[in-house]
BATIKE-771148 format. One record per residue (C-alpha): x, y, z. Coordinates in pm, whole numbers, padded with zeros to 5 digits, always signed. Layout:
<recs>
XYZ ...
</recs>
This chain:
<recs>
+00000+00000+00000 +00150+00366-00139 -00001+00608+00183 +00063+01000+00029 -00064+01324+00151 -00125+01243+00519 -00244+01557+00683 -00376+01676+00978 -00648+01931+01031 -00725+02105+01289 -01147+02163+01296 -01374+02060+01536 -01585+01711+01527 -01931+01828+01426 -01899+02169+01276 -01886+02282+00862 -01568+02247+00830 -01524+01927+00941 -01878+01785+00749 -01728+01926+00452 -01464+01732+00503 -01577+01419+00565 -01759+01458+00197 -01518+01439-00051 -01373+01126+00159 -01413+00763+00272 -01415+00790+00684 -01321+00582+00922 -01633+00557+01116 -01832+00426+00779 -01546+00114+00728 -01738-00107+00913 -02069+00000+00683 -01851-00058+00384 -01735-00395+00521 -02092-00509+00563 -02012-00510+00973 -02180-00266+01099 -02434-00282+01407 -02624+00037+01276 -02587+00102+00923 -02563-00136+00610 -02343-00153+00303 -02645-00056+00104 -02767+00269+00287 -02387+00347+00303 -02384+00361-00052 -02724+00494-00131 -02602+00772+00132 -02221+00865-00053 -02402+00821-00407 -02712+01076-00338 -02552+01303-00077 -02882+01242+00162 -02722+01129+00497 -02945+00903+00750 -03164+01185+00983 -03090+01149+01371 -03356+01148+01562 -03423+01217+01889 -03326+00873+02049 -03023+00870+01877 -02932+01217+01955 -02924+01122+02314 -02671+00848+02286 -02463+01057+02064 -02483+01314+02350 -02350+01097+02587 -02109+00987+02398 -01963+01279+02359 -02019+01351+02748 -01841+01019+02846 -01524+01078+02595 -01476+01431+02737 -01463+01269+03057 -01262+00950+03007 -01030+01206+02858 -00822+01331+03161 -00881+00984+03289 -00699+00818+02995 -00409+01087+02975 -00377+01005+03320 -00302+00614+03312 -00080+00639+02972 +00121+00964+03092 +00074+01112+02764 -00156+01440+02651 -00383+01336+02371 -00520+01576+02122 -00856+01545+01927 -00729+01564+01557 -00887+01451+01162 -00603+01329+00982 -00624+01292+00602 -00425+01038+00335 -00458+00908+00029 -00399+00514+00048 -00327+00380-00330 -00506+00650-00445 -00827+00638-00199 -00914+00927-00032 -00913+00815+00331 -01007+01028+00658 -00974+00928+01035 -01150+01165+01300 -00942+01068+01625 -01041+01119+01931 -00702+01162+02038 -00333+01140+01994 -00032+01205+02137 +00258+01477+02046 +00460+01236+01852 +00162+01063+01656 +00240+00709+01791 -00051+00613+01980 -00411+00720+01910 -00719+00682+02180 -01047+00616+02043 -01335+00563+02319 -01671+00417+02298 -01971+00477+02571 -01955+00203+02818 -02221-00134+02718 -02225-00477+02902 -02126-00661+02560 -01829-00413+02483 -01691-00454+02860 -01665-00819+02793 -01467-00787+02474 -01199-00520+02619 -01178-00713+02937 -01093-01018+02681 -00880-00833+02471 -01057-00895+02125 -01275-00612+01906 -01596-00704+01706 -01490-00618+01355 -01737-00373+01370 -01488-00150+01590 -01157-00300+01453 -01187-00180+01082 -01235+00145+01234 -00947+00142+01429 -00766-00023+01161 -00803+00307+00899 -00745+00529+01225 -00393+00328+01186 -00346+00349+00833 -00390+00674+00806 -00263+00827+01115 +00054+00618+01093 +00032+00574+01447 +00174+00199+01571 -00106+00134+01778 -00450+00236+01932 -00559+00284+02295 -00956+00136+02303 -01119+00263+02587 -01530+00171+02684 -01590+00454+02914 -01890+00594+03077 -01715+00911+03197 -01621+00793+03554 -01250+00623+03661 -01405+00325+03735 -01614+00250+03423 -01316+00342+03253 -01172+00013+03083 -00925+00011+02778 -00720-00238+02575 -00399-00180+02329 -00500-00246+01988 -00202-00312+01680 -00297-00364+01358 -00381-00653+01180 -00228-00675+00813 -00437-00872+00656 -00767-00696+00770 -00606-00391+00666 -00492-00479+00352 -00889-00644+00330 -01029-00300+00403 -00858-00099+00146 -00862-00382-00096 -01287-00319+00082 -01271+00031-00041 -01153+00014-00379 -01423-00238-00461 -01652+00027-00255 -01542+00321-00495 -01590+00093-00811 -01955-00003-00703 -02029+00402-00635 -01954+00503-00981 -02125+00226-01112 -02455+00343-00895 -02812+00336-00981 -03056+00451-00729 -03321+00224-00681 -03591+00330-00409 -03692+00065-00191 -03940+00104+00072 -03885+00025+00471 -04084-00293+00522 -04436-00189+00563 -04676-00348+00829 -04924-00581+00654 -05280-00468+00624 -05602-00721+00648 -05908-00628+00457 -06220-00447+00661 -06330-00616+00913 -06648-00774+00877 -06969-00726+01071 -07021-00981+01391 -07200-01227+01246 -07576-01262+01476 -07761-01609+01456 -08062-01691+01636 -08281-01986+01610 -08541-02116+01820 -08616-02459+01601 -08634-02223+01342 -08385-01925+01241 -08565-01618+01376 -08277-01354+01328 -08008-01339+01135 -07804-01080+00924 -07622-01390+00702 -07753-01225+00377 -07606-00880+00423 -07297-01058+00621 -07258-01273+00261 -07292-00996+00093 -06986-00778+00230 -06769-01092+00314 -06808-01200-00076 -06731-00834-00164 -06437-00786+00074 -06253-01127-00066 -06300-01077-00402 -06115-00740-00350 -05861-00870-00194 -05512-00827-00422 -05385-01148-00508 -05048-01032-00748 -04774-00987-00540 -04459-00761-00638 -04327-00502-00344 -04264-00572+00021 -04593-00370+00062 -04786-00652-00113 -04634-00903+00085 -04710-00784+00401 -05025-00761+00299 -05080-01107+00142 -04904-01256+00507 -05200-01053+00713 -05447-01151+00499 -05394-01512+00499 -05401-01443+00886 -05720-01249+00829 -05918-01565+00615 -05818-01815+00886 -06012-01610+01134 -06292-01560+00960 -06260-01893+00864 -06308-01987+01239 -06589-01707+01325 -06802-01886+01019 -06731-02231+01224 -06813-02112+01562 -07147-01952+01441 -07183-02242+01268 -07141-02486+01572 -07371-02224+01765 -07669-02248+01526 -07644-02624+01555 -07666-02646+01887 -08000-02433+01899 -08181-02624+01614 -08147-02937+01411 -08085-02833+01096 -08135-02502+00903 -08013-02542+00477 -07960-02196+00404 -07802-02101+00671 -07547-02381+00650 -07585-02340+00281 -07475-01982+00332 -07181-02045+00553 -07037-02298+00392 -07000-02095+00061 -06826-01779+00279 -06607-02034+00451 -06468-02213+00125 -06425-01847-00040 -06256-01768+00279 -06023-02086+00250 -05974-02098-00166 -05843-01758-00088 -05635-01842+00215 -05457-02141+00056 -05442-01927-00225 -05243-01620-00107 -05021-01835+00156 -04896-02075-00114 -04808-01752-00349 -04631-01593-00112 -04396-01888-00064 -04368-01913-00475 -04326-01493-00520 -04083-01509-00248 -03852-01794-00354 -03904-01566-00718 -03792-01264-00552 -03485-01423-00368 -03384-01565-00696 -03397-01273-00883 -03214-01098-00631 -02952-01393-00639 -02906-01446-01004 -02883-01046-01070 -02543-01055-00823 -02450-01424-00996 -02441-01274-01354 -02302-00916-01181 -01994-01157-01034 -01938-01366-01325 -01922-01057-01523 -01648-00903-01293 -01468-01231-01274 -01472-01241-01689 -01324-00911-01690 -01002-00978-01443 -00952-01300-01670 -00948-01107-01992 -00670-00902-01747 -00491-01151-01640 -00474-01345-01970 -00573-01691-01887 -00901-01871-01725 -00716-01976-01369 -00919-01736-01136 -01245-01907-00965 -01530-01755-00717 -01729-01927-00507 -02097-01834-00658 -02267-02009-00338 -02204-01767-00125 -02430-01523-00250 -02745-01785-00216 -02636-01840+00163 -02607-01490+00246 -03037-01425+00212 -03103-01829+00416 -03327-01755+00696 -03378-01375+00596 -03758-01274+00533 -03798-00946+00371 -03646-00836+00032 -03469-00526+00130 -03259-00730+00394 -03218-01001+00098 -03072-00732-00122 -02869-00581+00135 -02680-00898+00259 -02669-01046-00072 -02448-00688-00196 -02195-00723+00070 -02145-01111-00033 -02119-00968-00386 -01833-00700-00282 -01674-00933-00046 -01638-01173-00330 -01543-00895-00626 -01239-00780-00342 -01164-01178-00353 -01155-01218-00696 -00972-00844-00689 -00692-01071-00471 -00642-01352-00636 -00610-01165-00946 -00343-00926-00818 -00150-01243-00686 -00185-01407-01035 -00030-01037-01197 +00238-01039-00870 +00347-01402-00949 +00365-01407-01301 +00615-01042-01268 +00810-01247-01033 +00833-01606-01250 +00929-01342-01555 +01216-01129-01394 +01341-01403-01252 +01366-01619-01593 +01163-01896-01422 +00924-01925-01726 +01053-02234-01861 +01038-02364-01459 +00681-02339-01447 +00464-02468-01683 +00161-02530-01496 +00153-02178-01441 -00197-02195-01440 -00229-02453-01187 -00012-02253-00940 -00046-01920-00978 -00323-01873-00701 -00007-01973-00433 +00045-01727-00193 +00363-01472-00304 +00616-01662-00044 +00434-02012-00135 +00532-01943-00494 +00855-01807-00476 +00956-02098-00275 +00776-02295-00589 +01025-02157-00765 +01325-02186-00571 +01255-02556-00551 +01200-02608-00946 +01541-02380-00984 +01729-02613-00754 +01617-02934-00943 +01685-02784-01256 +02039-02699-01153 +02085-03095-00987 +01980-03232-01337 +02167-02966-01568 +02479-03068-01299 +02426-03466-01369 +02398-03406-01723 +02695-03216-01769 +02874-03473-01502 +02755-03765-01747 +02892-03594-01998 +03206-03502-01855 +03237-03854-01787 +03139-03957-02112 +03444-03699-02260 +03712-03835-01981 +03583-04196-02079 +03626-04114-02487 +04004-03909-02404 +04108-04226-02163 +04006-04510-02471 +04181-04232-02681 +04502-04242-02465 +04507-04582-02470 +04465-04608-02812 +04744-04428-02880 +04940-04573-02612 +04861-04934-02774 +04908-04749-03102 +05274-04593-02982 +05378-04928-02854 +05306-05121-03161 +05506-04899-03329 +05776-04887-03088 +05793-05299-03108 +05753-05264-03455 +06074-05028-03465 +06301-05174-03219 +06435-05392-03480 +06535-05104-03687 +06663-04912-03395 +06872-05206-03288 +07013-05227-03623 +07086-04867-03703 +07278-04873-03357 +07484-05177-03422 +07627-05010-03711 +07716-04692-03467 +07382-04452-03545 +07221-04337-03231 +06812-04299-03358 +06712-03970-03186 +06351-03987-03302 +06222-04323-03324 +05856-04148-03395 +05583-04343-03600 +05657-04127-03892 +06019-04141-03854 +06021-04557-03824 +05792-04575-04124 +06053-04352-04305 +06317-04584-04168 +06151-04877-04264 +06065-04725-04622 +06514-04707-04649 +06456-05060-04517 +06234-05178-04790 +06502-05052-05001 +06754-05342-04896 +06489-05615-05052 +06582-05394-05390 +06794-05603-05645 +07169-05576-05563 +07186-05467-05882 +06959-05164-05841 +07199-05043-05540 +07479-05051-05725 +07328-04849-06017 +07243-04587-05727 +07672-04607-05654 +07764-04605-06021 +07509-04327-06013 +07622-04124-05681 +07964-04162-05862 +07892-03949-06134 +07720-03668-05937 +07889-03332-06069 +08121-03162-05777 +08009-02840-05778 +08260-02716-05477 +08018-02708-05217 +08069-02862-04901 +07832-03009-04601 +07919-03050-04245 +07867-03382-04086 +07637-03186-03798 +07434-03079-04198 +07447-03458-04341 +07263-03591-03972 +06993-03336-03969 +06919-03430-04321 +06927-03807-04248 +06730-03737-03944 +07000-03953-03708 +07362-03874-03561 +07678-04031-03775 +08029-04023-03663 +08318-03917-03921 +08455-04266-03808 +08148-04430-03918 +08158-04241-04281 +08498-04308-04327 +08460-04757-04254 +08169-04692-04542 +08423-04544-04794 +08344-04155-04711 +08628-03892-04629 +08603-03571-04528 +08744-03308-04794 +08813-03055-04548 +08899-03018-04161 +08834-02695-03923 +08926-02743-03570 +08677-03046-03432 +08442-02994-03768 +08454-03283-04048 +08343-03094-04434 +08196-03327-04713 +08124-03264-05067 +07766-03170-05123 +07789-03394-05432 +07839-03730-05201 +07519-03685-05016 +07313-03908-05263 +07628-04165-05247 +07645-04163-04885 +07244-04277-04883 +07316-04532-05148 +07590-04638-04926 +07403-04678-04594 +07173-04870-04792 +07420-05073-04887 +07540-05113-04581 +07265-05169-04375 +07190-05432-04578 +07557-05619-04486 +07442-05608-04167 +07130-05761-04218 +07231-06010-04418 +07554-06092-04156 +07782-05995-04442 +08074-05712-04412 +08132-05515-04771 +08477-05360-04809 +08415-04939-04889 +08390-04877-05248 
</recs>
């Protein structure tokens, strides 16, 4: 709840001023009206009162007990300041709450607006409940705005009838759920006042029975010798066929109930002068005749009127019951259309059981409009938790976490971020084992891999051990004995299984290589071969150097290709267990 605006004003309860006022804003005093918990007023006259401006007259009696109200508060007064140690000052305070113009007249608070003192005149019922600590909500939501829009932290109730010792009070702090009810009560309030169509309805009226009729005079001595029945038929016939038998207001009703009450009785009078007459003669045809046909008007119209007053009433109370149905459903279509899917759902029974047991149509309509707001602020919740859920779900990227966001979205705010939480920690356990079977999966595919190539490396290691063993018997250290290098080894190998005479083409050839000048060093003629050589080596395979410097050995360029032919050559002596002599 935004509160904005709060304000105090300093103008007597009572005069212009403070009427004025009181006006143009929602009070505290009618929050228990608008909540449909008031002992004296009803949500119907309170809105029939705000909508046409014509406020309730007092009259006399009530005057009185206002009076002494007023008599017992200025009393209580010093009393009160007295037992809390504080002064208290009668103040109206004015707010807007979410945008509803609120107003609380206190009766007092103190300097540094933290406790306000509201007193009530002293009754049995009220002692009770401030001895026991608990307020009828019909004095709570009034406390409750005196709260809201004080900002006070709590309220001092007192039920005083001026004097110390019928002086009893009670701390009251407020409830936030029944506050957040009764603005949540007030906005619905507002909505059905601009949406207002005066409808008069009449105070129940007091039934009225038809004239009465004449008393009916028999005499008979074995014989009728005086009797009025003719004139007594006459008006009786007259007066029930006059008698209104279409029922629509509460007027008619009333009506219909007394005359049912009215046709029993005469119903009885005809039997009792009946019963009289017989026991003065034996038997007398036209009177009986005559009494007989007024009795079974009487009755045809009794039977009549009672049983149509049972049907026209169950009418009336269903009337009255669908119009706030349809009024609800309609309300209830229009937050859906809000919140954008069909998840909200009212409880449509509760505006049948708000009229059970009630008799006359303006109580009916009264109690069935405060079940009708009392449901539109419930459906006013639920949507506004649907709206506050969904903004939650979406800024915290839980979308894809609930699905059944429909099914859900009633929870209560902490019920549904803890929805949330849960989902979001499941999420993460099975995005976690994924990724961990995964992981696993890559650690299992790198450690075949290894071992592949560890398998792989050792094959080829076996499978070059036999060259390595034989390039080092002849004096050539192998300083790469790589897969690539081995298969290059064993390529010069291959070469051995060459005809003899093929190698010794390559000498005859390496022979007549042109000497262009140029010179390698024996570090130059290794890196080329791709494995170490000693000059001592060169030279028992019938290669000199040409040159000397210091420790370095220099060979003609031109002998390269004969020095390959010639570890060909002699690699395949030592294969084949043979020495050659160098050419």
């Amino acid at each position: 709840m935004i509160v904005t605006n709060r304000m105090q004003h300093q103008c007597q309860q009572g005069t212009a001023e403070w009427h004025a006022l009181r006006a143009k804003r929602y009070t505290a005093s009618e929050a228990s009206a608008m909540m449909g918990a008031s002992k004296y007023q009803s949500r119907s006259a309170l809105l029939r009162a705000k909508a046409t401006g014509i406020a309730e007259e007092v009259d006399a009696g009530k005057q009185r007990l206002f009076d002494a109200g007023h008599a017992a508060e200025a009393a209580a007064r010093q009393i009160v300041e007295k037992n809390l140690g504080l002064r208290l000052f009668p103040v109206t305070v004015t707010a807007e709450v979410d945008g509803l113009p609120l107003l609380a007249s206190l009766d007092g608070i103190d300097l540094m607006g933290e406790t306000v003192w509201e007193n009530k005149l002293l009754n049995e019922s009220l002692k009770v409940d401030v001895q026991q600590n608990q307020l009828d909500l019909h004095y709570a939501y009034q406390l409750e705005q005196q709260l809201l829009v004080s900002g006070a932290s709590g309220v001092y109730f007192t039920a005083s009838d001026g004097t110390e010792e019928g002086t009893f009070g009670m701390y009251y702090e407020s409830d936030p759920q029944l506050q957040a009810r009764l603005v949540a009560g007030w906005k619905q309030f507002a909505e059905d006042l601009a949406n207002y169509q005066h409808v008069e309805h009449e105070e129940k009226p007091a039934g009225a029975a038809p004239e009465a009729l004449p008393a009916l005079r028999i005499e008979v001595t074995g014989m009728v010798t005086a009797s009025n029945i003719e004139a007594f038929r006459t008006q009786a016939l007259a007066v029930i066929g006059s008698i209104k038998k279409e029922l629509v207001t509460d007027q008619d009703f009333a009506d219909a109930e007394e005359t049912v009450k009215w046709c029993k009785h005469v119903e009885n009078q005809l039997e009792g002068a009946k019963q009289h007459a017989l026991s003065q003669t034996q038997s007398i045809d036209e009177l009986f005749r005559a009494i007989d046909q007024i009795k079974e008007e009487t009755r045809s119209v009794r039977l009549t009127l009672d049983k149509r007053v049972k049907s026209e009433k169950d009418t009336r109370k269903g009337e009255i019951v669908e119009a706030a149905v349809k009024q609800l459903m309609d309300h209830v279509a229009g937050l859906k259309k809000r919140i954008g899917i069909n998840a909200l759902n009212v409880d449509l029974g509760v505006l049948a059981e708000a009229i059970r047991g009630l008799k006359s149509l303006d109580s009916m309509r009264d109690k069935v409009s405060v079940a009708l707001a009392n449901a539109k602020i419930e459906a006013n919740a639920i949507a506004d938790r649907i709206d506050a859920n969904r903004k939650v779900m979406e800024e915290q990227g839980a979308t894809d976490l609930i699905p059944d966001f429909s099914q859900v979205c009633t929870k209560a705010p902490e019920d549904f971020a803890a929805l949330i939480a849960m989902r979001d920690s499941r999420h993460k356990e099975m995005v976690e084992r994924r990724l961990d079977a995964e992981r696993e999966q890559i650690r299992a595919e790198e450690q075949a891999k290894a071992q592949r190539e560890a398998e792989q490396k050792a094959a080829a290691d076996r499978q070059a051990q036999p060259v390595v063993e034989m390039f080092e018997a002849m004096g050539v250290k192998v300083i790469d004995a790589t897969p690539a290098v081995v298969k290059e080894s064993l390529t010069v190998a291959d070469h051995i299984e060459q005809p003899r005479a093929m190698v010794a083409d390559h000498i005859g050839d390496a022979n007549k290589m042109v000497d262009t000048g140029q010179t390698l060093k024996l570090g130059e003629i290794c890196m080329r071969l791709g494995f170490t050589m000693t000059a001592d080596f060169l030279a028992g395979i019938g290669i000199s150097p040409v040159a000397t410097e210091k420790n370095a050995k220099f060979y003609r360029a031109a002998d390269f290709t004969r020095i390959c032919t010639l570890l060909i050559r002699h690699i395949d002596d030592v294969a084949n267990g043979s020495v050659r002599k160098a050419a």
